[in-house]
Structure formats: structure tokens, C-alpha cells
KOLDRENDO-98310 format. One record per atom (N, C-alpha, C): x, y, z. Coordinates in steps of 0.05 Angstrom, whole numbers, plus 5000, padded with zeros to 4 digits. Layout:
N
XYZ;...
END
This chain:
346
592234127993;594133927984;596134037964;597134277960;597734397939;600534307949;601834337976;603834367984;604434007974;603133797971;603633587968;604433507943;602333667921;603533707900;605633847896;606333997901;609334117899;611234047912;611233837933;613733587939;613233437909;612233207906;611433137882;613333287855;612133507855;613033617826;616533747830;617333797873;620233777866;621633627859;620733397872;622133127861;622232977833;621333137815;620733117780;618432987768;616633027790;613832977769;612833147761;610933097742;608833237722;606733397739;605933547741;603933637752;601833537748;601633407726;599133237721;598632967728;601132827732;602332607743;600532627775;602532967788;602532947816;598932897835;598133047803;594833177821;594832857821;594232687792;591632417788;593132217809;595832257821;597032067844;595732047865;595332377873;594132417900;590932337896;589832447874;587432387874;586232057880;587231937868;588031627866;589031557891;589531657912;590231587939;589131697964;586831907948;585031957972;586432237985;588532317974;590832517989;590532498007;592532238011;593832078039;596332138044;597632328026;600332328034;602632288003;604832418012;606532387990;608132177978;608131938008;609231717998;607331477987;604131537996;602731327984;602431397950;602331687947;602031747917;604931637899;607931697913;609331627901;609131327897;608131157911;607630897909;606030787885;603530967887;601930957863;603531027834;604531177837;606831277813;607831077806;609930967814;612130777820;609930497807;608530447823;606330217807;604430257772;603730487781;602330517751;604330777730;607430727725;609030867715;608030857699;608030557678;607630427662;605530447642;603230547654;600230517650;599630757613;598930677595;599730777571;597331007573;594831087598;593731297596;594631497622;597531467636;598531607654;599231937646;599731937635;600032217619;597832437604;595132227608;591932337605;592132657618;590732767601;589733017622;588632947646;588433067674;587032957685;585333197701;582133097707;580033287703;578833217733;578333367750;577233247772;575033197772;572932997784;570632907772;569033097788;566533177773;564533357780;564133347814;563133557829;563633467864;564433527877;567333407866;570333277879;572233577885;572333717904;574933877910;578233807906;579633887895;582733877898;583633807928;585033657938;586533637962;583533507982;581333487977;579333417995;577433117981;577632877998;576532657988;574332647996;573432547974;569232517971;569132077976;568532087994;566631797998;564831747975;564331497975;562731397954;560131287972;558031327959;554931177972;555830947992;557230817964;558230497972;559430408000;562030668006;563130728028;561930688046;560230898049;558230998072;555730788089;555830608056;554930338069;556130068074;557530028065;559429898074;560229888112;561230148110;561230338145;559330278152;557730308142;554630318164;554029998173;554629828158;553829448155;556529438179;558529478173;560529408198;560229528225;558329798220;558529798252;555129678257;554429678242;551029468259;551729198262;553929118252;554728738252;557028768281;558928978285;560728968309;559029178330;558229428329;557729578351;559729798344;561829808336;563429958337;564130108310;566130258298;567430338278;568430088266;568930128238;571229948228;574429928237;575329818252;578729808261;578929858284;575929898304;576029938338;576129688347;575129498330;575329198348;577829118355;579529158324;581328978327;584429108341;584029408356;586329518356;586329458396;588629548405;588229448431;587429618444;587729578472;585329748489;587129958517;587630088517;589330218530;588930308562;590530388578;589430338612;586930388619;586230638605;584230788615;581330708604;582230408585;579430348575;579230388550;581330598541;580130738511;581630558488;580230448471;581730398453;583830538429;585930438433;589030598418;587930618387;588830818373;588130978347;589930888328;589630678307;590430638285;592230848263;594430758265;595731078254;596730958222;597430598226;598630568200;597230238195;597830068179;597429848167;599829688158;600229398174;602529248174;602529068155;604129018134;604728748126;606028538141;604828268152;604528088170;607827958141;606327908124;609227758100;612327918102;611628188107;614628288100;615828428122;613328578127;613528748164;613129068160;612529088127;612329338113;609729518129;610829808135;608029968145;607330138124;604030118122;603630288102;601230378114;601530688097;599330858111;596130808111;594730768089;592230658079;590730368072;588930398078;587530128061;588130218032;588730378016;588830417990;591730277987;594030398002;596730318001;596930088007;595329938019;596429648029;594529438000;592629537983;591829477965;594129367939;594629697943;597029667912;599629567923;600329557955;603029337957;602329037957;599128947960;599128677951;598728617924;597128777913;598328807880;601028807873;602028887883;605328807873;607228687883;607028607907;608128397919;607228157920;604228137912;602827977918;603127827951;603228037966;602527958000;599927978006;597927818022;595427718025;594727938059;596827928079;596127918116;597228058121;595628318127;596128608139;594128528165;595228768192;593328858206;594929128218;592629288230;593229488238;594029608265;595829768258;598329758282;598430138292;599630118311;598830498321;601730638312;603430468306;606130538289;605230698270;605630958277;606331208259;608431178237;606531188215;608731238183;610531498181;613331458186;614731738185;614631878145;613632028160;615032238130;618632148122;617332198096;619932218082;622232398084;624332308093;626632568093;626632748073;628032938073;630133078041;631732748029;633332668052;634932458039;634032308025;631532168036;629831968027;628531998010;627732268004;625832367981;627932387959;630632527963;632632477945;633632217929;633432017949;633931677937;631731617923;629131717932;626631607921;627731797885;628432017886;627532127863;630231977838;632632057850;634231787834;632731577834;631531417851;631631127828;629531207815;627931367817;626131387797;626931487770;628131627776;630431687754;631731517735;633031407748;634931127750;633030907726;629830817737;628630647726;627430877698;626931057697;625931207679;628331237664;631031307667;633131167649;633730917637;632330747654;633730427643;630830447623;628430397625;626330387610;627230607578;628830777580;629031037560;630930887541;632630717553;635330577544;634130377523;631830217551;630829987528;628830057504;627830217510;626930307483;628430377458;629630527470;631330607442;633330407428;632930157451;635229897441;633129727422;631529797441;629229627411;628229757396;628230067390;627730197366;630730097346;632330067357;635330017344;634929827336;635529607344;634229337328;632229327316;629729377315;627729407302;629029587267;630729767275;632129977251;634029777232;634929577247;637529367237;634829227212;634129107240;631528867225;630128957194;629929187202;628429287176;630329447151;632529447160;634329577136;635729247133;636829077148;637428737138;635528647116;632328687120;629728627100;629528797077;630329057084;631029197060;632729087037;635129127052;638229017030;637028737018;635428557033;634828187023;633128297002;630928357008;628828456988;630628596960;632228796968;634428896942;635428626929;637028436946;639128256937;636828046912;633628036920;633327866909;631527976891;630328296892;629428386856;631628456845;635328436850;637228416837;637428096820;637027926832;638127676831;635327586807;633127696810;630227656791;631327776771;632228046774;631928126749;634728096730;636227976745;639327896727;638127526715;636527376732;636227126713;633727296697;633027466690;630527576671;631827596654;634127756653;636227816629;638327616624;638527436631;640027136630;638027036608;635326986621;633026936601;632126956576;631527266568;632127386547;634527366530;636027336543;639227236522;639227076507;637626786531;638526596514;636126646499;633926616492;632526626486;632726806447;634826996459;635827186439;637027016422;640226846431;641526746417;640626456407;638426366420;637626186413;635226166377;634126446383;633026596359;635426636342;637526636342;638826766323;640526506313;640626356341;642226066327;639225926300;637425936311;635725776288;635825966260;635426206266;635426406231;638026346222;640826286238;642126256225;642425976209;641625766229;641125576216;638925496188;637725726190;636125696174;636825786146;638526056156;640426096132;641025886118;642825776131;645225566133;643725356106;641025266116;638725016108;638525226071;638425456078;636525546055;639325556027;642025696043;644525666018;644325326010;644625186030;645424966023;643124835999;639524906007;638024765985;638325055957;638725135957;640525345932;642025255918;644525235929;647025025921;646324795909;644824695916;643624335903;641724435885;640124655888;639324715858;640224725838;642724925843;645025055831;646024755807;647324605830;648424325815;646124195806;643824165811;641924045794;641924135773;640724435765;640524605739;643424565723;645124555740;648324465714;648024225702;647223995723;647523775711;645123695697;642723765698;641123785678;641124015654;642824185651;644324365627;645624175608;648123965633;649223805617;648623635605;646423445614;645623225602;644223305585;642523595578;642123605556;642723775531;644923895543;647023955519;649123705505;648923485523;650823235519;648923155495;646123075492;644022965471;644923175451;643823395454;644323635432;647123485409;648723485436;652323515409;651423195405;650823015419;651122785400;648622805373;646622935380;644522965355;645923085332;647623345337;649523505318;651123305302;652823185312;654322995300;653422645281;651622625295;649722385279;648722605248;648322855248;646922995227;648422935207;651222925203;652623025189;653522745172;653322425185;654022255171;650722045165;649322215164;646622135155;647122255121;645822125102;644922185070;644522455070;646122655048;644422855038;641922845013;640723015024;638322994998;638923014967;637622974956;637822974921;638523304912;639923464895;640323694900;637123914877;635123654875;632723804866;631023764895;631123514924;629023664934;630323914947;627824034954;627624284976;629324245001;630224395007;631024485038;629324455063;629724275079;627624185110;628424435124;625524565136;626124805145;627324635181;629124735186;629224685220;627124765234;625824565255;623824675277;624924735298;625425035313;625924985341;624424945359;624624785378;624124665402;623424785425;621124855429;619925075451;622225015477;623525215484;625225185515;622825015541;623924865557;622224825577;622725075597;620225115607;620325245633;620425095652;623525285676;624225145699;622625205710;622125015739;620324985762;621925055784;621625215799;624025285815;622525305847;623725215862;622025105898;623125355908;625225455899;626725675924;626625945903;628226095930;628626455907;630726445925;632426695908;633826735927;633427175923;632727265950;632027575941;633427705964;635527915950;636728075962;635128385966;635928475992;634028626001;635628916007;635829165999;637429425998;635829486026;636829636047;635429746063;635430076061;635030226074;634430556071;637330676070;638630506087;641830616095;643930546077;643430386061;645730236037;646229946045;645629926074;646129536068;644229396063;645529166053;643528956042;643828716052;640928636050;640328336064;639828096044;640727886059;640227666026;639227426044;636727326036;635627106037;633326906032;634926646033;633226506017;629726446021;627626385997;624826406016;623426155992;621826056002;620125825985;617926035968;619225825941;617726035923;613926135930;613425985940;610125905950;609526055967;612126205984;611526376005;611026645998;608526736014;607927026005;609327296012;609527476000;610927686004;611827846024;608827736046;609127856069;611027686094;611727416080;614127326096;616727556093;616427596066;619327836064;619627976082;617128156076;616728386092;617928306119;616028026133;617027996168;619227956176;621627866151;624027876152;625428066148;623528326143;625728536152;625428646163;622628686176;622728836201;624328646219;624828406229;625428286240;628928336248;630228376221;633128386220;634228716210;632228816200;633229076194;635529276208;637429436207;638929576221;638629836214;637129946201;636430216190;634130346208;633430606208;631630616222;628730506222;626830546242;625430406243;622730516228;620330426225;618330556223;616630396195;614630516189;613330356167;614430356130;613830126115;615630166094;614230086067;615730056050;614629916023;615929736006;615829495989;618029415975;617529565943;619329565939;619329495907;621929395892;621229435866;623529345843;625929415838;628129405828;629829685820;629629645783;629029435770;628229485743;627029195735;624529205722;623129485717;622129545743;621929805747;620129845768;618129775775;617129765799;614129645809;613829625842;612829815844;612129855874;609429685888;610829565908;608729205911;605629405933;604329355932;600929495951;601029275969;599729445984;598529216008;597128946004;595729025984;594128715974;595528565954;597628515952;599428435940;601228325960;601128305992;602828216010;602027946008;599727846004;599627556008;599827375983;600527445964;600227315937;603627195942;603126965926;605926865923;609126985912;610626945923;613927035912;613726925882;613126695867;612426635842;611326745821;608326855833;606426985813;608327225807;609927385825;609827595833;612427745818;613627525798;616527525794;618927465804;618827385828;621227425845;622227135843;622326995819;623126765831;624526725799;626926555802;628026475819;630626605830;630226875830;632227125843;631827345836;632927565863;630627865853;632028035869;631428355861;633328465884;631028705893;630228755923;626528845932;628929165950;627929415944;629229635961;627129715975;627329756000;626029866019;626430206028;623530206016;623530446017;621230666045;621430956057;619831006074;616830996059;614730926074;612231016066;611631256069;610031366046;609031636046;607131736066;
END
């Protein structure tokens, strides 16, 4: 059968294609294998190595047990072979020799019970019988048409693949760019977020500013107007002195008592803050508040570089410790105004 395979492999098959065709057809011939071809193109293990099964010769078909009984049940149920009953009977008595197999649906002749298998598989036609009509071989011409359209369909299949690898390429670079458009679109309201969030922090400190000059200011005018009202007593006390009786010029002289100052009570500070670089920060803090509020207000606003720090005094000096962060702005001097330089830690 070699010569079968090599029609086969002129007409552009695989040699591996050509053998498992024929094998698969009993090597019946070049048009039942191309048939087989043509039907199982498709098949995703066609391109298998293919190994002849233990036995089995190249170009020579092996019967199965099954076969042999099968054969044997049809001729003890008729008397005859399988296909002597039903073929006709010729002058001399002898019954005429089965050469091909008819499709009764289309009128198609095909060489085998194998071939008339896989054309009802694919036509789904049911009613063959067998006819002494000799299957012609295939021309050059015909083997030529056969090998274009095979061609032909092995191009159109090559086309559609690669049209759906193409789309499939769109589909997934379209999901790309969306997937871009929307960790763009996340991460621009993230930073929309943060903004406000920013200026919204900065609208309240400023307002807070705003809260802290203004209760300053009303200090400010409190401490004047309680200066005045009691410098206003003072000058009227001065002036009542003077049209009151002097003493007899034997008693003694009344020594004057001064009048211990009151100490102010003061709710606010106000403490300006030097940073490393030369600018300074100014703001207001409740006297009650501990030192380490300062401190968080400047790491908070600072513009100098960054890193760990210390406060202290500029006169007299006094460099503030760690355990001294929680004690009050009051105890601590700073009240009711102070000026704290920030200095690096050692």
C-alpha cells in the first residue's frame, strides 16, 4: 500500500495523516481514506503519531475475532456468504460479485461497508444496498479538484482562526484600556479625596487660628479695661488725699503701705515658635494645655527639615526633657507669652 500512500502524500497529506487514513479504512483505496480525511479533518488527536497496533502489517488488514464471527452467524442463518443473497443471479446460475455499495437517498456509490458508515455519519443517509457498479478511480483531474478544495477548506478554517484570534486580541486590549480608564479614574477621585480632606484640615487650623487671635484680643481689651478701672480708683484716691486734714506738725509721719499687685489669671498664651531655618510660627494654646500639644503643632506645620527635635528658651535659657512634655504651658512659664526655638536633637 505504499503506492497509496504516496497518492495521498502527492496530493498534500502528512504521511502520518496518509498511513492512520488507510489504516482506518481497511486499505480500501485512496478515495475511501480521502473520505475519512475529509470527515475526521477536524478531530484534535489527527495529527497523533501514529503506531500500527501489534500484529497488524502496513498495507495488509487484520479481521477482528468479532468479524470472523459475525461471518460465521450469517452464513449458518442464510447458507451462504454475507452479500450472496442479496446480489442477483446471473445466466449461468452464478451469482454476480458485489464490487461497490449504493446510497438508495442520494444514488452515491461507495466502495465499503466502512465508507458507506462514515457517509451516513455525515449525511445522515440510513438505505444502501449493494450493486456490481464498479467504483472508478480517481482521475489526475479529480484528484486535482479533490486536493484544491481541500485546500480551499484548510484555507477557509486558517482564515477563521486567525479572525478569532483577532478579535479575541481587540477583546482583550478593549479590557485592557477599560481596566486602565478606571485605576485612572480610582486613583484621580483618591487624590480629589485627599485634597479635600487637605484643605479641609487646613480650613479648621485656620479657623482655629482665627478663634485663638480673636479670644487674645478680648483678653487684650479685658486687661486694658480692667488697668483702667483701676487706675480710675487710684487717681480718684490721689486726689480725695490732698483735701482731707493734715496732721498736727508733732504727730509722726503714716508710713504708706503698698498693696501686694494681684496676680493675673490668664486662660490663653500666646507662643511664638523659631524653626531651624529662621521662620517662625505663632500660635495661640490654652494655658492648661501641655507642652506636647506644642510640640504636635510643629511637627504638624513645620517647613524646615524634618526629623526629631527639642524646645527650649531663648532667655533665660532652659532646655524643656521629655518628661516635661506633659506638664502644663502654665507651670512651665509660658504663659501668658513666650518665644520656644527648635532645635536638632543630639
Amino acid at each position: 500500500m505504499s503506492s497509496d500512500v504516496d497518492t495521498l502524500m502527492e496530493m498534500g497529506f502528512p504521511r502520518n495523516r496518509a498511513e492512520k487514513a488507510l489504516f482506518k479504512t481497511q486499505y480500501k483505496g485512496v478515495q475511501l481514506a480521502m473520505d475519512w480525511l475529509f470527515a475526521h479533518n477536524d478531530d484534535p488527536d489527527i495529527d497523533d503519531p501514529f503506531e500500527l497496533p501489534k500484529g497488524h502489517v502496513l498495507g495488509k488488514p487484520v479481521e477482528s475475532d468479532d468479524t470472523s464471527e459475525e461471518k460465521a452467524e450469517e452464513k449458518d442463518k442464510t447458507g451462504t456468504d454475507e452479500g450472496e443473497s442479496s446480489l442477483p443471479v446471473t445466466g449461468q446460475g452464478e451469482a454476480a460479485v458485489a464490487k461497490s455499495l449504493k446510497c438508495d437517498d442520494c444514488g452515491k456509490l461507495l466502495k465499503s461497508q466502512e465508507a458507506a458508515e462514515l457517509h451516513a455519519a455525515r449525511s445522515g443517509h440510513a438505505n444502501f444496498s449493494e450493486t456490481t457498479e464498479e467504483l472508478k478511480p480517481l482521475s489526475e483531474e479529480e484528484k486535482k479538484k479533490q486536493l484544491e478544495l481541500l485546500q480551499e477548506r484548510l484555507k477557509q478554517k486558517r482564515l477563521q482562526k486567525e479572525e478569532k484570534e483577532r478579535q479575541e486580541q481587540i477583546a482583550r486590549e478593549r479590557m485592557r484600556r477599560e481596566r486602565g480608564k478606571e485605576m485612572l479614574t480610582a486613583k484621580q477621585k483618591l487624590q480629589e479625596l485627599e485634597m479635600k480632606k487637605l484643605m479641609e484640615q487646613r480650613r479648621r487650623e485656620k479657623e482655629e487660628e482665627k478663634l485663638a487671635r480673636q479670644r487674645v484680643r478680648e483678653q487684650i481689651e479685658k486687661d486694658k479695661r480692667d488697668r483702667a478701672v483701676k487706675f480710675g480708683k487710684s487717681s480718684q484716691q490721689s486726689n480725695a488725699a490732698p483735701a482731707a486734714s493734715s496732721p498736727p506738725p508733732s504727730a509722726a509721719p503714716v508710713a504708706t503701705v503698698s498693696q501686694p499687685q494681684e496676680k493675673k489669671d490668664y486662660n490663653q498664651t500666646r507662643i511664638q515658635i523659631r524653626l531651624t531655618n529662621g521662620q517662625a510660627l505663632t500660635h495661640a494654646f490654652g494655658a492648661k494645655e501641655p507642652l506636647s500639644a506644642v510640640r504636635l503643632y510643629i511637627q504638624l506645620n513645620r517647613t524646615d527639615e524634618s526629623g526629631d527635635f527639642t524646645l527650649m528658651t531663648s532667655f533665660p535659657r532652659r532646655l524643656f526633657t521629655n518628661a516635661e512634655m506633659d506638664a502644663p504651658l502654665d507651670s512651665l512659664g509660658l504663659v501668658p507669652s513666650a518665644v520656644l526655638i527648635v532645635t536638632k536633637s543630639q
